[in-house]
C-alpha positions as a Markdown table, in Angstrom:
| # | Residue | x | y | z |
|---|---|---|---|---|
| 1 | Unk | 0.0 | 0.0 | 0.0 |
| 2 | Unk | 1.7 | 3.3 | -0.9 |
| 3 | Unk | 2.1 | 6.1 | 1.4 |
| 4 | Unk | -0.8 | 7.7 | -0.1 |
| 5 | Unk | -2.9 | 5.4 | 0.5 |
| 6 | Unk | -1.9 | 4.7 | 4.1 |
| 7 | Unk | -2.6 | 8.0 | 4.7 |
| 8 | Unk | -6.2 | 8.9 | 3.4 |
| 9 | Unk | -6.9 | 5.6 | 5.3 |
| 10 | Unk | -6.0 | 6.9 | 8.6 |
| 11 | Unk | -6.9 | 10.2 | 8.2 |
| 12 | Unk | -10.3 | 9.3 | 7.3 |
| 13 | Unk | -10.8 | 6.6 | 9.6 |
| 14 | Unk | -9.0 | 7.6 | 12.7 |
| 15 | Unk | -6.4 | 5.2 | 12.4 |
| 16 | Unk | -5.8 | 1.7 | 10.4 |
| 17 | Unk | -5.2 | -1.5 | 12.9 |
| 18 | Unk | -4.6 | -4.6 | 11.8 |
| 19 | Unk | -6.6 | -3.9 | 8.8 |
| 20 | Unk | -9.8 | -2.7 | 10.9 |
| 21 | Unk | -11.3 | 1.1 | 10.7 |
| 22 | Unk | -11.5 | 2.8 | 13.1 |
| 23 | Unk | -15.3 | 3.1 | 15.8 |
| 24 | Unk | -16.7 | 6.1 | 13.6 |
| 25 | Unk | -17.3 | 3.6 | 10.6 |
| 26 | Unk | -18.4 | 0.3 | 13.0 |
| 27 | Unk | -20.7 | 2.2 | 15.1 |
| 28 | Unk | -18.9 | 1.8 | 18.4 |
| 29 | Unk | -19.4 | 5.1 | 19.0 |
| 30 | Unk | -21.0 | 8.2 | 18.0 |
| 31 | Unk | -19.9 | 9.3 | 14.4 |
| 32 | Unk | -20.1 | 13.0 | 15.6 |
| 33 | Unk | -18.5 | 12.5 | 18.6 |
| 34 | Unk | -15.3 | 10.3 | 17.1 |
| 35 | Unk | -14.9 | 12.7 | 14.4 |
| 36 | Unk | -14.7 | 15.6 | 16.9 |
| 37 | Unk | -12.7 | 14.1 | 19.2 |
| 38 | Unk | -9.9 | 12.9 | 16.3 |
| 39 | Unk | -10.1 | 16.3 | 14.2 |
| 40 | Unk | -7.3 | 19.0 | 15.4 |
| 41 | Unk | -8.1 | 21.9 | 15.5 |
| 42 | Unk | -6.5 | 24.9 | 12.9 |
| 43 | Unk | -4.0 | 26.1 | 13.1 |
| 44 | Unk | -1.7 | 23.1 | 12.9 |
| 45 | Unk | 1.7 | 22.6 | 15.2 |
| 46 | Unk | 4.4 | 24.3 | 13.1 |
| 47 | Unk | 8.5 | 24.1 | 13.2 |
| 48 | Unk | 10.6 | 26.3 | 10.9 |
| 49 | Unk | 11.9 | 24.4 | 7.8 |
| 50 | Unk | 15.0 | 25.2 | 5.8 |
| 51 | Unk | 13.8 | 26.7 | 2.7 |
| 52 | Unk | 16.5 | 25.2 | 0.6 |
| 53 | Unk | 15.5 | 21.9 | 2.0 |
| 54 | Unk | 12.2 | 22.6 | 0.6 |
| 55 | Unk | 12.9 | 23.7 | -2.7 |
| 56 | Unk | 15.2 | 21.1 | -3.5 |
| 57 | Unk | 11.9 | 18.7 | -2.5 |
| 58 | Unk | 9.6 | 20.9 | -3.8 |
| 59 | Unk | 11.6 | 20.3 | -7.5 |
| 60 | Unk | 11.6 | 16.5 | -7.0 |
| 61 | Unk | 7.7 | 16.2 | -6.0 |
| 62 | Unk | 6.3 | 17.8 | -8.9 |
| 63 | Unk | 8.0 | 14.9 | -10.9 |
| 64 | Unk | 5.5 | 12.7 | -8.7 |
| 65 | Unk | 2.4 | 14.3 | -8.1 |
| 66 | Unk | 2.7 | 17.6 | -10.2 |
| 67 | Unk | 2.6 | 21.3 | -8.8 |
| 68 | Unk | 0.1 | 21.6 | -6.1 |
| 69 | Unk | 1.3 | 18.2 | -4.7 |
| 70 | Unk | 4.8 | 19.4 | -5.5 |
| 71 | Unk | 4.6 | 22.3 | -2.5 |
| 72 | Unk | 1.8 | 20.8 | -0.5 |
| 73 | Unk | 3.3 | 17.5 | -0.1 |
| 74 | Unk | 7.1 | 18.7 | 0.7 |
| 75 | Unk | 5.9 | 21.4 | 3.5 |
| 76 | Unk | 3.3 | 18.3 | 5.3 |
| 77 | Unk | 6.3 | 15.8 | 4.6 |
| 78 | Unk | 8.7 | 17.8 | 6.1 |
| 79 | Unk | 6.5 | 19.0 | 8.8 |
| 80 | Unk | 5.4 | 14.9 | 9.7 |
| 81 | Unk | 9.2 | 14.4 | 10.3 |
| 82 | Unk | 9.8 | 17.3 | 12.8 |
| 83 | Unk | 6.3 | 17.6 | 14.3 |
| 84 | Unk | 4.2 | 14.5 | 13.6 |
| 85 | Unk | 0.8 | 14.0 | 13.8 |
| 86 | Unk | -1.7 | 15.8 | 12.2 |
| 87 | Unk | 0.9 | 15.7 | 9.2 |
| 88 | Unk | 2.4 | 12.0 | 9.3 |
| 89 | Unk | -1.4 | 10.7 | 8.2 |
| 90 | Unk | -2.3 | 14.0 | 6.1 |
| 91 | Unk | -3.4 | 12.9 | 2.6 |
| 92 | Unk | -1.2 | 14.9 | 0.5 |
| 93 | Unk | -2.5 | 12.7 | -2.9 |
| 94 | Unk | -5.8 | 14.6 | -2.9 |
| 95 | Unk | -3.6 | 17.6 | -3.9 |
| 96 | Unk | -2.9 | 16.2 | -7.6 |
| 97 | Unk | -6.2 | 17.6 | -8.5 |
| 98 | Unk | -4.3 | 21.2 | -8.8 |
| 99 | Unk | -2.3 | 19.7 | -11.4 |
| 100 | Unk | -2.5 | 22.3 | -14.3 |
| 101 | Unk | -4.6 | 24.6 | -12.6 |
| 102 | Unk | -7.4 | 22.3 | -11.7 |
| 103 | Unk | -6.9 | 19.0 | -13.9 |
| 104 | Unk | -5.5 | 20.7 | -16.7 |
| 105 | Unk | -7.8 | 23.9 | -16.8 |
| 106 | Unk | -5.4 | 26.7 | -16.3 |
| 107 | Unk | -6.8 | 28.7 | -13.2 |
| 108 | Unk | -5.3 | 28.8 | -10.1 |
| 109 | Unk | -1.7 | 27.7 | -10.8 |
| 110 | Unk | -1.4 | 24.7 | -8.5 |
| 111 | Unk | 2.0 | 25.8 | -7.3 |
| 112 | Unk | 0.0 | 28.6 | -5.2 |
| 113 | Unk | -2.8 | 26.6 | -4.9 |
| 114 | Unk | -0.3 | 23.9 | -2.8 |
| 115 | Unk | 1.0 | 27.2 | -0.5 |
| 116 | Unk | -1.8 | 28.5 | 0.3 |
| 117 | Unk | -3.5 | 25.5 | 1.8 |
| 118 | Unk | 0.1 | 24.7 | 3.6 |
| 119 | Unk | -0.2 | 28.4 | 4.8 |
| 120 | Unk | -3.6 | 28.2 | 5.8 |
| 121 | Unk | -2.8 | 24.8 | 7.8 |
| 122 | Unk | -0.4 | 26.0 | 10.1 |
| 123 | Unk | -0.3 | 30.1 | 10.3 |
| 124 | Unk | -2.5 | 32.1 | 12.7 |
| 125 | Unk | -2.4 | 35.5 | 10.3 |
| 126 | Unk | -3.2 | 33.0 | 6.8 |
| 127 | Unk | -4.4 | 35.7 | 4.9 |
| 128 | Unk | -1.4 | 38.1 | 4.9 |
| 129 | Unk | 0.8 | 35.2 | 4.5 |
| 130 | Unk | -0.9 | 33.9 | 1.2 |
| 131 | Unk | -1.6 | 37.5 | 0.0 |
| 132 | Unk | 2.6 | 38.2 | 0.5 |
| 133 | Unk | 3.4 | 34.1 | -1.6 |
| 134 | Unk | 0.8 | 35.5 | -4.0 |
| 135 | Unk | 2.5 | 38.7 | -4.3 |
| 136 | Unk | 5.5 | 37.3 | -5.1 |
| 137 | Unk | 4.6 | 34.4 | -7.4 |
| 138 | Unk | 2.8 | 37.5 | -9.6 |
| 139 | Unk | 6.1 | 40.1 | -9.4 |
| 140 | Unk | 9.1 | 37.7 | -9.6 |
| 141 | Unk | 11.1 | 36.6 | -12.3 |
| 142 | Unk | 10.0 | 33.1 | -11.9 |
| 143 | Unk | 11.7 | 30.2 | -11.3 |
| 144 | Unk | 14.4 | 32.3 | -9.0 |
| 145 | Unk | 15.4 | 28.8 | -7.4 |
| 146 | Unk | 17.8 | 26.3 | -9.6 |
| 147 | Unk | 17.8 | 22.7 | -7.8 |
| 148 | Unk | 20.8 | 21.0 | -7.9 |
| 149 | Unk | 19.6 | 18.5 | -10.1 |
| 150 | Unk | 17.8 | 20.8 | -12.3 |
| 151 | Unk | 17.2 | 19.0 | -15.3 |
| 152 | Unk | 17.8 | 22.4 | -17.6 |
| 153 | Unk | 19.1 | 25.9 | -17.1 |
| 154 | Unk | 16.2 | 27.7 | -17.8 |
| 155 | Unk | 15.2 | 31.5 | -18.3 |
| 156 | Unk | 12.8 | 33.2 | -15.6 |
| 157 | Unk | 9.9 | 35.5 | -16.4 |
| 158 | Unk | 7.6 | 37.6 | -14.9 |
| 159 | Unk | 3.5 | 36.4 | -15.2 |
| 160 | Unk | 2.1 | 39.4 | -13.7 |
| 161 | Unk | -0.8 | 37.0 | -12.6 |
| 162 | Unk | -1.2 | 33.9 | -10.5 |
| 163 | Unk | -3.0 | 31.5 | -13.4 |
| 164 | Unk | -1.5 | 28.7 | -14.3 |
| 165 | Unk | -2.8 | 29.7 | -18.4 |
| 166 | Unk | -1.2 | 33.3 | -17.9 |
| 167 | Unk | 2.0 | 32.4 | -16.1 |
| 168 | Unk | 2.9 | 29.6 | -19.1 |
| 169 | Unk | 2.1 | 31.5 | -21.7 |
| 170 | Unk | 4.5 | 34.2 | -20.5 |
| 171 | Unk | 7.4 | 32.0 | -19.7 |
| 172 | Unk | 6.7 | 30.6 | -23.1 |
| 173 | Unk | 7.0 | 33.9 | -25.1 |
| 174 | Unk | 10.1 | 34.7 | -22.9 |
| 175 | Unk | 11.6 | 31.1 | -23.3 |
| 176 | Unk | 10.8 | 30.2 | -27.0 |
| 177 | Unk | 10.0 | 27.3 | -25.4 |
| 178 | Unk | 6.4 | 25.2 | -26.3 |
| 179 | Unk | 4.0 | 25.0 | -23.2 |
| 180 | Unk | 4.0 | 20.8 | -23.3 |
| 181 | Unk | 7.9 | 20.7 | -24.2 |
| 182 | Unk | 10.0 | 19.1 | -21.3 |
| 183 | Unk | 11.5 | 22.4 | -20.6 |
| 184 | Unk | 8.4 | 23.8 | -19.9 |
| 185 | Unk | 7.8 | 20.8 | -17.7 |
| 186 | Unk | 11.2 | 21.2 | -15.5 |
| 187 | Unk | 10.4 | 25.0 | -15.3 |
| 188 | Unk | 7.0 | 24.4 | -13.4 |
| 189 | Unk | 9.0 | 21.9 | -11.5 |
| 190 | Unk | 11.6 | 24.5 | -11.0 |
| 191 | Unk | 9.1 | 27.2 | -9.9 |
| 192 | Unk | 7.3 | 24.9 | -7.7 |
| 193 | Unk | 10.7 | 24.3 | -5.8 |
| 194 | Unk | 10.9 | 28.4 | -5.7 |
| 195 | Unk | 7.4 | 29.0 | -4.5 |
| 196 | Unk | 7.8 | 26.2 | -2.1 |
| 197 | Unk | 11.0 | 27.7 | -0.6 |
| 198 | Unk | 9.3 | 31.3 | -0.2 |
| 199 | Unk | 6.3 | 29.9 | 1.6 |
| 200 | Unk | 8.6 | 28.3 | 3.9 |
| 201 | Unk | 11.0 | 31.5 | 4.8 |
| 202 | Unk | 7.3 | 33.5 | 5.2 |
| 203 | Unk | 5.9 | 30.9 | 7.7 |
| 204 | Unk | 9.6 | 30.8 | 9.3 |
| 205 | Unk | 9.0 | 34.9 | 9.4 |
| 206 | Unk | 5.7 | 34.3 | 11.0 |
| 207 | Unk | 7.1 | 31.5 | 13.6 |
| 208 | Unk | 9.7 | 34.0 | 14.8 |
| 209 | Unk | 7.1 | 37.6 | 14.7 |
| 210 | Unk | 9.5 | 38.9 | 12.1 |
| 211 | Unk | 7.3 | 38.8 | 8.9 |
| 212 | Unk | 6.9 | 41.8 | 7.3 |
| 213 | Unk | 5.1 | 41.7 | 3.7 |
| 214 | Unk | 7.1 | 43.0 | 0.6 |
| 215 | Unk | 5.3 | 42.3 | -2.1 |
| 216 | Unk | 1.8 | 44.2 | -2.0 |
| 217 | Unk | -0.7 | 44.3 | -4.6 |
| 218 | Unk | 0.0 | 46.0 | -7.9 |
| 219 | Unk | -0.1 | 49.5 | -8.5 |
| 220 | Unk | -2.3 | 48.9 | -11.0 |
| 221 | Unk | -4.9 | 46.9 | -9.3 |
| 222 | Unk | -4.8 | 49.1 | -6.7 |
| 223 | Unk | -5.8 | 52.2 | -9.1 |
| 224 | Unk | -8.8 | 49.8 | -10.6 |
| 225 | Unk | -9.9 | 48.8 | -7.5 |
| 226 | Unk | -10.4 | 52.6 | -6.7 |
| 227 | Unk | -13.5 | 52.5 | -8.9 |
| 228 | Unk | -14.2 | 48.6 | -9.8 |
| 229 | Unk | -13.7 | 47.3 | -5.8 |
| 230 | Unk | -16.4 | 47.6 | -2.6 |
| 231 | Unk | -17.8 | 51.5 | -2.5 |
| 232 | Unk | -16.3 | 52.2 | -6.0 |
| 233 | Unk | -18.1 | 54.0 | -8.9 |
| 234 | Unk | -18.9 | 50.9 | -10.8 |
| 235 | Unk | -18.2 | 48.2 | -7.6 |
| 236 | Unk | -18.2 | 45.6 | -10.3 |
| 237 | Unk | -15.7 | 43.0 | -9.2 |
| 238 | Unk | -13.2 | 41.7 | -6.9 |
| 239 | Unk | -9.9 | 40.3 | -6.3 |
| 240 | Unk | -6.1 | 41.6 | -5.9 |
| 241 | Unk | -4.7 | 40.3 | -9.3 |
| 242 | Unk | -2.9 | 42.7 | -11.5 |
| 243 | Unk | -5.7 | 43.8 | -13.7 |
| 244 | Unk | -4.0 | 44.8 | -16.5 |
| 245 | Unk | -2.2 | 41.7 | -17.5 |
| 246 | Unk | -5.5 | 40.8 | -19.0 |
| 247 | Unk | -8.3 | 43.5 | -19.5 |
| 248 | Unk | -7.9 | 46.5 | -21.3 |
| 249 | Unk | -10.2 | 49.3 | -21.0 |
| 250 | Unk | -12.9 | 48.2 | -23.3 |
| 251 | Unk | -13.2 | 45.0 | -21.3 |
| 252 | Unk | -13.1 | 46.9 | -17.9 |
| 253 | Unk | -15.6 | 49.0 | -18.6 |
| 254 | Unk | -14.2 | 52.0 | -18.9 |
| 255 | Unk | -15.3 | 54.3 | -21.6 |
């Protein structure tokens, strides 16, 4: 049985004995009460992680479960060898959903799908930490961390947007590279290592009451939030992406 496996098992049954699940599925006791008694409460027990450690993990996963497994699965693994439990029977295989922003539909790229679950697992302030990874998955030349055993020296660009669609395309028009060529493949793996890494040195900022965010939204967004955001002239959408990178003003609604 792989690891996997072993996992969903016992997270969903409250632990695997000798082949026998656990009282919430045989009735020995109240479902309700089992499954409240066995489920931890957020946030999760953290302990700072080296973020080379990480990335260099972070690079090798994606090779076996793709990008959102490739930075969930390396933060819960490393966390189940220096914490434990809840992250030794976490089942990280229900990540690989996230592969190509959501089984191959190009949203959310699954890199930052993977750190902000991690983040939201273990941080008490989630929402600054994921807006700061998101921040700086949008404005860095991306990949920014080259594993050891990087499989190709590859160029970085800039995708000005978190989706999986946007981000490729860029690195593709920067690259020369085609979007299902195995370059393009070790350069998500590459950038899953680096986003990996920079969710780790955040939560390691948060650990020790150092963090302080450095990537804020986009001066751009910022100026079309002004009319398109809550209590604007038009208050006609939301979010924090940079605007720009795909709406001009004849889709925005300007005149």
């Amino acid at each position: 049985m792989d690891k996997d496996r072993r996992r969903t098992l016992a997270f969903l049954g409250g632990g695997v004995a000798a082949g026998v699940i656990g009282p919430a599925f045989l009735g020995c006791a109240p479902a309700d009460d089992v499954a409240d008694a066995a489920r931890p409460n957020l946030p999760f027990p953290y302990a700072k992680l080296d973020p080379d450690r990480i990335g260099e993990a972070g690079y090798k996963n994606f090779y076996v479960g793709d990008c959102m497994y490739g930075v969930l699965a390396t933060i819960v693994d490393a966390l189940a060898e220096e914490v434990g439990e809840p992250f030794a029977s976490f089942p990280t295989d229900v990540t690989r959903y996230g592969a190509g922003g959501v089984v191959g539909w190009g949203t959310l790229c699954g890199a930052a799908n993977g750190a902000a679950m991690a983040i939201y697992m273990v941080s008490r302030d989630p929402a600054r930490a994921i807006n700061e990874v998101y921040g700086f998955y949008e404005s860095e030349a991306l990949p920014n961390f080259i594993p050891s055993d990087a499989r190709f020296q590859l160029p970085s660009s800039v995708s000005h947007s978190t989706l999986c669609h946007v981000s490729i395309s860029k690195w593709c028009d920067a690259s020369g590279h085609k979007s299902y060529s195995p370059e393009r493949a070790d350069r998500c793996a590459q950038l899953v290592g680096s986003v990996a890494r920079y969710t780790v040195e955040v939560l390691n900022a948060q650990f020790d009451s150092v963090f302080q965010p450095v990537h804020p939204i986009s001066a751009a967004a910022a100026a079309c939030r002004g009319c398109h955001d809550r209590g604007g002239v038009l208050e006609n959408s939301l979010g924090m992406m940079d605007c720009t990178t795909c709406h001009t003003n004849q889709t925005s609604g300007h005149p």
